[in-house]
C-alpha positions as CSV (number, residue, x, y, z in Angstrom):
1,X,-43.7,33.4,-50.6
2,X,-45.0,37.3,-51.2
3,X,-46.5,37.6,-54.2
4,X,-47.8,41.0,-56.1
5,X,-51.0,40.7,-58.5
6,X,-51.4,43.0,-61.5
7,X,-53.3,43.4,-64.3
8,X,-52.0,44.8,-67.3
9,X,-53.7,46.2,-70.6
10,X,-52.0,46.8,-73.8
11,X,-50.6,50.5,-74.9
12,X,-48.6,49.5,-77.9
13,X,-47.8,46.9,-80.1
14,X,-45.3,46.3,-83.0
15,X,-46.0,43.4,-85.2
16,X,-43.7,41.9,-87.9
17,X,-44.7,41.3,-91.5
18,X,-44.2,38.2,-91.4
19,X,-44.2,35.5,-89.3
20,X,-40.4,34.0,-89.6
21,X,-37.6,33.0,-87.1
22,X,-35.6,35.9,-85.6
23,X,-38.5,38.2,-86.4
24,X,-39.5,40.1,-83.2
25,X,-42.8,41.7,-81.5
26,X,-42.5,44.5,-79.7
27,X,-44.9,46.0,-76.6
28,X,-46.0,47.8,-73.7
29,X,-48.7,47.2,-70.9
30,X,-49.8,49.2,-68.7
31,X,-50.1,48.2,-65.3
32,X,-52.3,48.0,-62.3
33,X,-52.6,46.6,-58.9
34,X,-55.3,43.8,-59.2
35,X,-58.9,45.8,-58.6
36,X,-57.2,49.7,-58.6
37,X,-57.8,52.0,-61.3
38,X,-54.5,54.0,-60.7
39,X,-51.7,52.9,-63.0
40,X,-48.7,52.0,-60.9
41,X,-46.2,51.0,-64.0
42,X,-45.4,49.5,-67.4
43,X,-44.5,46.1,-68.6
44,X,-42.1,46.6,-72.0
45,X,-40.8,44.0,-73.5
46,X,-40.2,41.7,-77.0
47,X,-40.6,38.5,-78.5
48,X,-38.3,36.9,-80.5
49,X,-39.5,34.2,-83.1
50,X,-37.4,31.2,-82.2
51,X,-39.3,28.7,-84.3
52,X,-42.2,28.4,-87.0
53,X,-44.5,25.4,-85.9
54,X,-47.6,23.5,-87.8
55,X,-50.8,25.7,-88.1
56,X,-49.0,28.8,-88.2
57,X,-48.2,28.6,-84.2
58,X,-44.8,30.1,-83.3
59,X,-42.9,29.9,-80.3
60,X,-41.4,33.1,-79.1
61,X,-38.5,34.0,-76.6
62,X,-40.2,36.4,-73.8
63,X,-38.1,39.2,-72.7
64,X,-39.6,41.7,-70.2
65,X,-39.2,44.2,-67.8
66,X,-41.9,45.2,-65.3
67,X,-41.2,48.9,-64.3
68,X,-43.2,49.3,-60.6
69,X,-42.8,52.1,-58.0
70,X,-40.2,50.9,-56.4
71,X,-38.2,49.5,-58.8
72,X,-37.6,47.3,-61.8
73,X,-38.4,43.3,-62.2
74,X,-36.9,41.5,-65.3
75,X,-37.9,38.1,-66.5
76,X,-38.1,35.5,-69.4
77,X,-39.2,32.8,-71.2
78,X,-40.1,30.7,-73.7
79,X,-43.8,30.1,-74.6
80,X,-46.1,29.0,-77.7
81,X,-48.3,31.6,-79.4
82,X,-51.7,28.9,-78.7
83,X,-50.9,29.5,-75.1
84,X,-52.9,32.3,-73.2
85,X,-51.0,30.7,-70.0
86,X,-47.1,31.8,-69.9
87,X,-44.1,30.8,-66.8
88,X,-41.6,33.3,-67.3
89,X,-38.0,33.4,-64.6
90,X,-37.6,36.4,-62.9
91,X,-33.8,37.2,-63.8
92,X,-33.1,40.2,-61.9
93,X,-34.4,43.3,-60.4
94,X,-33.6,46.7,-59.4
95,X,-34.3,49.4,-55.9
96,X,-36.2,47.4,-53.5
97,X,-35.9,44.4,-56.2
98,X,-32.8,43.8,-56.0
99,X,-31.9,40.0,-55.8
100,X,-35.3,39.1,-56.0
101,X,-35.8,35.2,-57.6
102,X,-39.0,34.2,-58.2
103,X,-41.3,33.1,-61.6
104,X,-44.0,35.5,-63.0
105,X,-47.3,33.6,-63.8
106,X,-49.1,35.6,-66.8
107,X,-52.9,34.5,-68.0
108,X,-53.5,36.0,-71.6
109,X,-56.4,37.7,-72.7
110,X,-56.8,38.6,-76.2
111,X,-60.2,40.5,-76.5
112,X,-62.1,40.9,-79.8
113,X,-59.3,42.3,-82.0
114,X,-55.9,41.0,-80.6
115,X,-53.3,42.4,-80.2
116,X,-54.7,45.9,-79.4
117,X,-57.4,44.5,-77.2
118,X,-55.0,42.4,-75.6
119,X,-55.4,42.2,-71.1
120,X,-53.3,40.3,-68.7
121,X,-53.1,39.3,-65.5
122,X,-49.3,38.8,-63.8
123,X,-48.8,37.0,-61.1
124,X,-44.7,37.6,-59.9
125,X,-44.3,35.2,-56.1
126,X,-41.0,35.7,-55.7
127,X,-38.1,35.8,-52.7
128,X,-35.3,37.7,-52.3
Protein backbone atom coordinates (compact mmCIF):
# COMPACT_ATOMS: atom_id res chain seq x y z
CA UNK A 1 0.00 0.00 0.00
CA UNK A 2 1.35 3.92 -0.81
CA UNK A 3 2.23 5.49 2.04
CA UNK A 4 3.27 9.41 2.66
CA UNK A 5 5.86 10.18 5.63
CA UNK A 6 5.68 13.56 7.39
CA UNK A 7 6.98 15.14 10.18
CA UNK A 8 5.10 17.65 11.89
CA UNK A 9 6.15 20.32 14.70
CA UNK A 10 3.84 22.11 16.94
CA UNK A 11 2.39 25.88 16.04
CA UNK A 12 -0.23 26.17 18.61
CA UNK A 13 -1.64 24.67 21.43
CA UNK A 14 -4.78 25.27 23.71
CA UNK A 15 -4.73 23.51 26.98
CA UNK A 16 -7.71 23.19 29.53
CA UNK A 17 -7.53 24.21 33.08
CA UNK A 18 -8.19 21.34 34.15
CA UNK A 19 -7.91 18.03 33.46
CA UNK A 20 -11.70 16.56 33.48
CA UNK A 21 -14.01 14.59 31.05
CA UNK A 22 -15.41 16.52 28.07
CA UNK A 23 -12.60 19.04 28.49
CA UNK A 24 -10.80 19.48 25.08
CA UNK A 25 -7.15 20.34 23.73
CA UNK A 26 -6.89 22.13 20.85
CA UNK A 27 -3.81 22.34 18.06
CA UNK A 28 -1.93 22.76 15.05
CA UNK A 29 1.23 21.22 13.41
CA UNK A 30 2.94 22.15 10.90
CA UNK A 31 3.92 19.80 8.43
CA UNK A 32 6.72 18.49 6.26
CA UNK A 33 7.62 15.84 3.90
CA UNK A 34 10.09 13.49 5.92
CA UNK A 35 13.84 15.21 5.46
CA UNK A 36 12.39 18.65 3.48
CA UNK A 37 12.51 21.86 4.98
CA UNK A 38 9.58 23.32 2.93
CA UNK A 39 6.26 23.21 4.79
CA UNK A 40 3.77 21.39 2.57
CA UNK A 41 0.54 21.71 5.17
CA UNK A 42 -1.04 21.73 8.62
CA UNK A 43 -2.44 19.05 10.91
CA UNK A 44 -5.47 20.81 13.11
CA UNK A 45 -7.23 19.09 15.27
CA UNK A 46 -8.74 18.38 19.12
CA UNK A 47 -8.84 16.11 21.84
CA UNK A 48 -11.58 15.38 23.78
CA UNK A 49 -11.19 14.05 27.40
CA UNK A 50 -13.21 10.94 27.39
CA UNK A 51 -11.98 9.52 30.72
CA UNK A 52 -9.74 10.47 33.85
CA UNK A 53 -7.46 7.40 34.63
CA UNK A 54 -5.03 6.58 37.77
CA UNK A 55 -1.83 8.87 37.92
CA UNK A 56 -3.39 11.58 36.35
CA UNK A 57 -3.25 9.76 32.67
CA UNK A 58 -6.32 10.59 30.55
CA UNK A 59 -7.53 9.11 27.53
CA UNK A 60 -8.49 11.44 24.76
CA UNK A 61 -10.75 11.15 21.60
CA UNK A 62 -8.31 12.23 18.51
CA UNK A 63 -9.99 14.28 15.84
CA UNK A 64 -7.78 15.54 12.96
CA UNK A 65 -7.50 16.78 9.74
CA UNK A 66 -4.24 16.80 7.77
CA UNK A 67 -4.44 19.74 5.14
CA UNK A 68 -1.75 18.65 2.24
CA UNK A 69 -1.35 20.15 -1.32
CA UNK A 70 -3.58 18.29 -2.85
CA UNK A 71 -6.19 17.90 -0.60
CA UNK A 72 -7.53 17.09 2.81
CA UNK A 73 -7.06 13.67 5.04
CA UNK A 74 -9.33 13.30 8.17
CA UNK A 75 -8.81 10.75 10.81
CA UNK A 76 -9.50 9.57 14.48
CA UNK A 77 -8.94 7.90 17.44
CA UNK A 78 -8.76 7.00 20.74
CA UNK A 79 -5.43 6.97 22.61
CA UNK A 80 -3.92 7.37 26.30
CA UNK A 81 -1.95 10.45 27.23
CA UNK A 82 1.32 7.87 28.45
CA UNK A 83 1.37 6.93 24.89
CA UNK A 84 3.93 8.67 22.49
CA UNK A 85 2.68 5.88 19.86
CA UNK A 86 -1.04 6.67 18.45
CA UNK A 87 -3.31 4.46 15.49
CA UNK A 88 -5.77 6.85 14.34
CA UNK A 89 -8.61 5.65 11.14
CA UNK A 90 -8.44 7.60 8.24
CA UNK A 91 -12.29 8.61 7.91
CA UNK A 92 -12.35 10.49 4.80
CA UNK A 93 -10.64 12.82 2.49
CA UNK A 94 -10.92 15.40 0.01
CA UNK A 95 -9.35 16.48 -4.07
CA UNK A 96 -7.09 13.72 -4.84
CA UNK A 97 -8.18 12.13 -1.36
CA UNK A 98 -11.19 11.35 -1.91
CA UNK A 99 -12.23 7.85 -0.75
CA UNK A 100 -9.02 7.20 0.56
CA UNK A 101 -9.15 4.28 3.72
CA UNK A 102 -6.23 3.71 5.30
CA UNK A 103 -4.78 4.29 9.30
CA UNK A 104 -2.27 7.10 10.16
CA UNK A 105 0.61 5.77 12.38
CA UNK A 106 1.84 8.95 14.68
CA UNK A 107 5.18 8.52 16.98
CA UNK A 108 5.09 11.42 19.72
CA UNK A 109 7.78 13.53 20.65
CA UNK A 110 7.45 15.87 23.47
CA UNK A 111 10.82 17.80 23.75
CA UNK A 112 11.90 19.58 26.91
CA UNK A 113 8.83 21.72 27.58
CA UNK A 114 5.78 19.79 26.21
CA UNK A 115 3.36 20.77 24.60
CA UNK A 116 5.15 23.72 22.79
CA UNK A 117 8.23 21.67 22.01
CA UNK A 118 6.10 18.95 20.92
CA UNK A 119 7.42 17.01 17.16
CA UNK A 120 5.82 14.15 15.38
CA UNK A 121 6.21 11.88 12.90
CA UNK A 122 2.89 10.61 10.75
CA UNK A 123 2.92 7.82 8.98
CA UNK A 124 -0.82 7.74 6.67
CA UNK A 125 -0.50 3.97 4.26
CA UNK A 126 -3.65 4.21 2.95
CA UNK A 127 -5.78 2.90 -0.39
CA UNK A 128 -8.29 4.38 -2.21
Amino acid sequence: MPTIDLDGKRVATLLPATWTQGQQVVWTDDLFFQGQASKVGEQSGFLTIVRVLPSTQVRFQNVSTFTLPEGQIAAQGIWDSNSNKIRLAITGGTQRHDGIRGEIDVTLNPGNNPPTTYTATFRITYRG
